[in-house]
C-alpha positions as CSV (number, residue, x, y, z in Angstrom):
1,X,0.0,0.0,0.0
2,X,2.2,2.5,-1.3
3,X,0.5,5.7,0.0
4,X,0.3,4.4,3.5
5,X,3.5,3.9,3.3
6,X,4.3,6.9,2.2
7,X,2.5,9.3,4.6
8,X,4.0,7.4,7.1
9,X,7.4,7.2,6.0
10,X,6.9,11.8,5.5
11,X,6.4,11.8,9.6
12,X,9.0,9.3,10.5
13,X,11.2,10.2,13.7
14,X,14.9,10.4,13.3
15,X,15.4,7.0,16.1
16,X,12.9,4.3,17.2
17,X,9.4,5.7,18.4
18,X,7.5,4.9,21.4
19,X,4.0,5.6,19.5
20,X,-0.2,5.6,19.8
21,X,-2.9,5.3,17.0
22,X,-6.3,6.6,16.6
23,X,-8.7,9.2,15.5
24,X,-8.6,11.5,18.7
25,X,-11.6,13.2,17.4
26,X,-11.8,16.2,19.9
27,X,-8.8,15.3,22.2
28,X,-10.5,15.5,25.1
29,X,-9.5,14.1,28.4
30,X,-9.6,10.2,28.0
31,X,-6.8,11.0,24.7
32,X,-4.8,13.3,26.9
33,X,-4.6,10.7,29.6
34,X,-3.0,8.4,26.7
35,X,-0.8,10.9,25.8
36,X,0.9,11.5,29.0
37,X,1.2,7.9,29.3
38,X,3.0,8.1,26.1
39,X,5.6,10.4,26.7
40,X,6.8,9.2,30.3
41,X,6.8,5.5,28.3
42,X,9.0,7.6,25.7
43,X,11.1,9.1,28.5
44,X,11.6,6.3,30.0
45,X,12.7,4.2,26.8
46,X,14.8,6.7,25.2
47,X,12.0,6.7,22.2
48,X,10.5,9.3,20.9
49,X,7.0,9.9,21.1
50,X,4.9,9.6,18.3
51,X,0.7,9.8,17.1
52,X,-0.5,8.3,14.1
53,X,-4.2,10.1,13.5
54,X,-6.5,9.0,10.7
55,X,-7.0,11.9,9.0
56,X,-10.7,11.0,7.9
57,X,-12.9,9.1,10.1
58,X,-13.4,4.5,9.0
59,X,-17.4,5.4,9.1
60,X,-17.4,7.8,6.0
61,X,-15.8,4.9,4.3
62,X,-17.1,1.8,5.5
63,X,-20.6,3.6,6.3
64,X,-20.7,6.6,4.4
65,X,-24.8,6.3,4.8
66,X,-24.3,6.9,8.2
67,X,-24.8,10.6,9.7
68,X,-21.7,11.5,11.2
69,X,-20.3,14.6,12.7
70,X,-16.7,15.4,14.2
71,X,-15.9,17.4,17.2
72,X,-13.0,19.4,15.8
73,X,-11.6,19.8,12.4
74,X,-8.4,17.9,11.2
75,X,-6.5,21.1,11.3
76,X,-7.6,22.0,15.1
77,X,-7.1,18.1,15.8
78,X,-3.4,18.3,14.8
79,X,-3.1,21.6,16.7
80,X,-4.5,19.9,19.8
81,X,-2.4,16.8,19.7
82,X,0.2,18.7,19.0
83,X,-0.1,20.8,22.0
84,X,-0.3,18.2,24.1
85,X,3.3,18.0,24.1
86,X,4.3,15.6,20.9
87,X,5.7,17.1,18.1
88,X,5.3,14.2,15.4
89,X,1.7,13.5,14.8
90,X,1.6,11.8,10.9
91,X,-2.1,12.0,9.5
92,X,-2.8,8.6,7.6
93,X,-5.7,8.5,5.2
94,X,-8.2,5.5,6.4
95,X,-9.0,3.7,2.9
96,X,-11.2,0.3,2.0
97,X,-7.8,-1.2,1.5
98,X,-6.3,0.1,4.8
99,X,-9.4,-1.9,6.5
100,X,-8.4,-5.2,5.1
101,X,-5.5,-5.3,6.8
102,X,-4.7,-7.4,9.3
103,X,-3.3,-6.7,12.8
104,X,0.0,-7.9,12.2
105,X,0.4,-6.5,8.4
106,X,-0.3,-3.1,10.2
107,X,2.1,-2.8,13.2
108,X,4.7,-4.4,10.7
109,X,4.1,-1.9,8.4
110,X,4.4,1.0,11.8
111,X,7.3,-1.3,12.5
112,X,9.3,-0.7,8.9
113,X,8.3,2.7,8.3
114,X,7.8,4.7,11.2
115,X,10.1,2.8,13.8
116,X,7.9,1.2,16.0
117,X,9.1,-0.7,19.5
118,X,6.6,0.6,22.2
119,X,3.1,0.9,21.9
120,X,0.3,2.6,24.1
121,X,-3.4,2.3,23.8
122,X,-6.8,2.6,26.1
123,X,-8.0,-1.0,27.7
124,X,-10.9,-1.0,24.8
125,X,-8.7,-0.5,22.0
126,X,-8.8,-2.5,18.8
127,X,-7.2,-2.2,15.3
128,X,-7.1,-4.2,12.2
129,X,-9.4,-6.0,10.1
130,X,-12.9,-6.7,12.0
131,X,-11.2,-5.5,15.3
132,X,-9.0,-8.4,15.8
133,X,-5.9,-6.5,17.5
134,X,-6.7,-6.2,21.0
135,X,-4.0,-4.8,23.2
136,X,-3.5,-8.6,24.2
137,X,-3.1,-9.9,20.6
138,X,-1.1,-6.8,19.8
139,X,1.1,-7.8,22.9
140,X,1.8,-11.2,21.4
141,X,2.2,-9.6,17.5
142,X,5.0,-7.5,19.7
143,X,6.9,-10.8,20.5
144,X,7.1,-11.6,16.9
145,X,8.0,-8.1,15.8
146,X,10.5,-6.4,18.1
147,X,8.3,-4.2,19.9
148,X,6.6,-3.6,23.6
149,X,2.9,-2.5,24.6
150,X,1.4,-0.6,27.3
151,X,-2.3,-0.6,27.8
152,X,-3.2,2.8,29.3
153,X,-5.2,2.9,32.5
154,X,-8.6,4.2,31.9
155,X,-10.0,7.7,32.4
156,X,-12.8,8.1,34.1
157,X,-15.0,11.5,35.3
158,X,-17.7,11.4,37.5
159,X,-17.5,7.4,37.6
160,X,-18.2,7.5,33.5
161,X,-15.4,6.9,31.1
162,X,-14.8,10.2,28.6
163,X,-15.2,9.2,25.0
164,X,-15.7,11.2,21.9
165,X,-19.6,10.0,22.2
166,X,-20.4,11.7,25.6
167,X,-18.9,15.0,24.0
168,X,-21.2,14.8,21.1
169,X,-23.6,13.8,23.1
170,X,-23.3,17.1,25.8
171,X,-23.2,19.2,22.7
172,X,-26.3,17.5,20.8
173,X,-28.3,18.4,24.5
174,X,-27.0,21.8,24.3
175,X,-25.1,21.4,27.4
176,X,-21.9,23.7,26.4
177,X,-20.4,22.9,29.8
178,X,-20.4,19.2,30.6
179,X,-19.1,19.5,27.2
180,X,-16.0,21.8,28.3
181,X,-15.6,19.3,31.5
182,X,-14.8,16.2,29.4
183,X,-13.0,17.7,26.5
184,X,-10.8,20.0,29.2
185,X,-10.9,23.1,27.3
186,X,-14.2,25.1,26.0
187,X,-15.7,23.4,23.1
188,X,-14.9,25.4,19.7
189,X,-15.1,26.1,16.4
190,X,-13.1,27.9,13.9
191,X,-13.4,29.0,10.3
192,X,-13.7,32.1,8.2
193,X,-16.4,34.5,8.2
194,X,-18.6,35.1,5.1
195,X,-21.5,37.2,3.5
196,X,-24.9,36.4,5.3
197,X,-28.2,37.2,4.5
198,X,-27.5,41.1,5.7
199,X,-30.3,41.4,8.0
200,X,-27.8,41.7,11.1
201,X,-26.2,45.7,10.5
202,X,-29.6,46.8,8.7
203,X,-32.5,45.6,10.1
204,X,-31.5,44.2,13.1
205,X,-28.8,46.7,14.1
206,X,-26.8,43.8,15.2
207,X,-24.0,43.1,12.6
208,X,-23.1,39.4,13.2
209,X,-20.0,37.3,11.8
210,X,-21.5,34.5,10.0
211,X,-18.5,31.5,10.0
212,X,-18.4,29.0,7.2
213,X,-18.1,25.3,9.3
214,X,-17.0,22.5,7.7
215,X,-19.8,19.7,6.8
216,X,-18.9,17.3,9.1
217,X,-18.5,19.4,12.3
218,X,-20.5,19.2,15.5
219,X,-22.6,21.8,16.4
220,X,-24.1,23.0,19.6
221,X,-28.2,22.6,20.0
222,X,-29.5,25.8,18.3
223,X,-29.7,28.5,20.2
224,X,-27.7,31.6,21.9
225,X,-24.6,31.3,23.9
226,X,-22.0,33.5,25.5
227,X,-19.3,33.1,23.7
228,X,-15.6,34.4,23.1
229,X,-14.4,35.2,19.5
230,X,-10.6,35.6,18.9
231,X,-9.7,37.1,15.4
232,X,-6.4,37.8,14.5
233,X,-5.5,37.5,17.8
234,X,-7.5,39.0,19.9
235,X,-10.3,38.1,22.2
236,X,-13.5,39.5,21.9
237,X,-16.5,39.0,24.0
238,X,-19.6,37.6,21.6
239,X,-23.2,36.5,21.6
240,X,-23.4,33.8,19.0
241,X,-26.6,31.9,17.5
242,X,-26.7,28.8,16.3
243,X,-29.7,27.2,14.1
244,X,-32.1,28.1,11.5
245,X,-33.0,31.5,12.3
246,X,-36.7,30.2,12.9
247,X,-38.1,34.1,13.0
248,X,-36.9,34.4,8.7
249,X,-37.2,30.5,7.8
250,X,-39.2,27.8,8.4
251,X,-36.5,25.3,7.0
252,X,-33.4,27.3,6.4
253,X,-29.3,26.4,7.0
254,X,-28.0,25.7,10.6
255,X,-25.6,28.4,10.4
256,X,-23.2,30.2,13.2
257,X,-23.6,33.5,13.6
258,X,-21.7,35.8,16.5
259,X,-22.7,39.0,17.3
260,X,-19.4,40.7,18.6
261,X,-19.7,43.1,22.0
262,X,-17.4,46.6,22.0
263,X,-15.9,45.9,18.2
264,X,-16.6,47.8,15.2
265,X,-15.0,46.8,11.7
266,X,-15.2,44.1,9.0
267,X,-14.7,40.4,9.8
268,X,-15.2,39.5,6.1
269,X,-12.9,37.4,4.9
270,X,-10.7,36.5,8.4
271,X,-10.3,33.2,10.3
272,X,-11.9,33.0,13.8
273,X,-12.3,30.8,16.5
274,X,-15.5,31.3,18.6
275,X,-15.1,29.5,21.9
276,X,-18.7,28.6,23.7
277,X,-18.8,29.6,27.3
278,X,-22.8,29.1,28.8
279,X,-25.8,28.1,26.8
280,X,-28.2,31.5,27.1
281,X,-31.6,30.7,26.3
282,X,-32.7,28.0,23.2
283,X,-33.4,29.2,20.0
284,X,-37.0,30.6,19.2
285,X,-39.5,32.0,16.4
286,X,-40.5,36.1,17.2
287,X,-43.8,37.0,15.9
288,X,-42.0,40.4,15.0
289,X,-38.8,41.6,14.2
290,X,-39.0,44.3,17.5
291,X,-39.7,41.3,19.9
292,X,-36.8,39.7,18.0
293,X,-34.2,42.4,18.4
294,X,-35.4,43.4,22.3
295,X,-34.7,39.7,22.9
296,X,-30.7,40.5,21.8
297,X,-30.6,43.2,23.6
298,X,-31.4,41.4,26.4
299,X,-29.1,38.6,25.0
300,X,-26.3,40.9,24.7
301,X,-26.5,41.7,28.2
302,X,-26.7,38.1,29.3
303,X,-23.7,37.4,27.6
304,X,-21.9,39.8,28.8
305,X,-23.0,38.9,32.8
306,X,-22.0,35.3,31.6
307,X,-18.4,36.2,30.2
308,X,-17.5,38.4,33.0
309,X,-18.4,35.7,35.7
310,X,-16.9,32.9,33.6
311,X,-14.0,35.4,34.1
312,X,-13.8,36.2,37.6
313,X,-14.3,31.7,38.5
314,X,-11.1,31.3,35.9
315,X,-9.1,34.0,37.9
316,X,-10.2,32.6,41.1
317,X,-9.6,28.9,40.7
């Protein structure tokens, strides 16, 4: 498999790697756990630490009729493992061919062309074809090959292990901070901000930033959250919207729009990242467009209440 090899063989450390595998969608605190048990096994060993992501998630190949959304981007995903204190983390496109292999055709191929001799994984991880590499068979395909495992201890909040499901889960109910608690970090989202529908400036009087989101990514429940935006930069405090915009449409686009507090100029065209802090109120249909703006008003002012004591807890804690 030639491009496998390949985008493996483009990370590859300089010496043997101590390394993990997996689709780390959100990195949230389970993956972190792993992670620091990767780099004190890499420490320890005199290996150096290495992630091999899958750049595209198995279900949009071996299900592609399944829905499917992702908790960050690929490019906030490397950013985030990366952060977490590895530098080489190779992306690896998944591929109908790349699920046919076998266990042991797949940690000899990490073996050749990435340097493999130490391995770490959660208890309930499995690769290869139909799941057959368990960290126990993976063990005994180590014997064979030259290289150790470690199974990770699991990670646990509240007595329930954190996986990528409870996040999307939190964030399908809305719940913006149970979300934050498992991933570690405020949920976010990032992309450029594009042309609207131009109500916000002229007949709302609220100009919003309306981001373009990849199709795949995981959105909040609709409705209106305090929220931080950073643009080039800097922070700003925001009210954001997420939904239809059931006042205009009966059936229109979710979209993401953020209303940005103390900030006048043009967003057009820049990247942003729009952090969620607090889940304001749900989304709902004005019979007006005056009910509808005295309700941001008021929103405005929740959201800046919400910032500032969101604020004042960080400082304290």
């Amino acid at each position: 498999m030639a491009d496998l090899r390949e985008e493996l063989q483009a990370g590859r450390p300089d010496g043997p790697a101590a390394l993990t595998f997996g689709v780390f969608d959100g990195v949230h605190l389970g993956h972190l756990h792993v992670l620091r048990q990767l780099r004190d096994d890499a420490r320890e060993r005199g290996l150096t630490p290495v992630i091999v992501t899958l750049s595209n998630h198995p279900l949009s190949v071996l299900r592609p009729q399944v829905p499917l959304v992702l908790i960050s981007s690929l490019k906030e995903r490397l950013a985030l493992l990366r952060a977490a204190g590895i530098d080489h983390v190779i992306p690896i496109t998944f591929t109908r061919e790349l699920s046919r292999y076998s266990a042991r055709e797949f940690m000899r191929t990490l073996c050749e062309d990435v340097g493999l001799r130490h391995f770490v994984a959660g208890p309930d991880f499995a690769l290869g074809h139909d799941r057959e590499g368990t960290m126990s068979v993976l063990g005994s395909i180590g014997e064979e090959l030259g290289y150790t495992v470690r199974t990770a201890g699991s990670f646990s909040l509240s007595g329930a292990p954190v996986r990528s499901t409870a996040v999307r889960q939190a964030l399908s109910a809305g719940d913006i901070e149970e979300a934050g608690r498992l991933l570690g970090r405020a949920f976010a989202l990032d992309g450029p901000v594009v042309e609207g529908e131009g109500r916000g400036d002229g007949l709302l009087g609220f100009p919003t930033a309306n981001v373009a989101l990849g199709p795949l990514q995981a959105l909040p429940a609709d409705g209106i959250y305090a929220t931080w935006l950073t643009a080039e930069g800097k922070r700003y405090p925001a009210a954001t919207s997420v939904g239809i915009k059931p006042t205009f449409h009966e059936d229109g686009p979710r979209v993401v729009e953020a209303f940005v507090l103390d900030f006048t100029g043009d967003l057009y065209g820049r990247h942003v990242r729009i952090e969620f802090v607090k889940r304001l109120r749900a989304q709902e249909r004005f019979d007006d467009v005056d009910a509808l703006v005295a309700q941001m008003r008021r929103d405005v002012e929740a959201a800046r209440d919400a910032l500032a004591q969101a604020a004042a807890t960080a400082a304290g804690a």
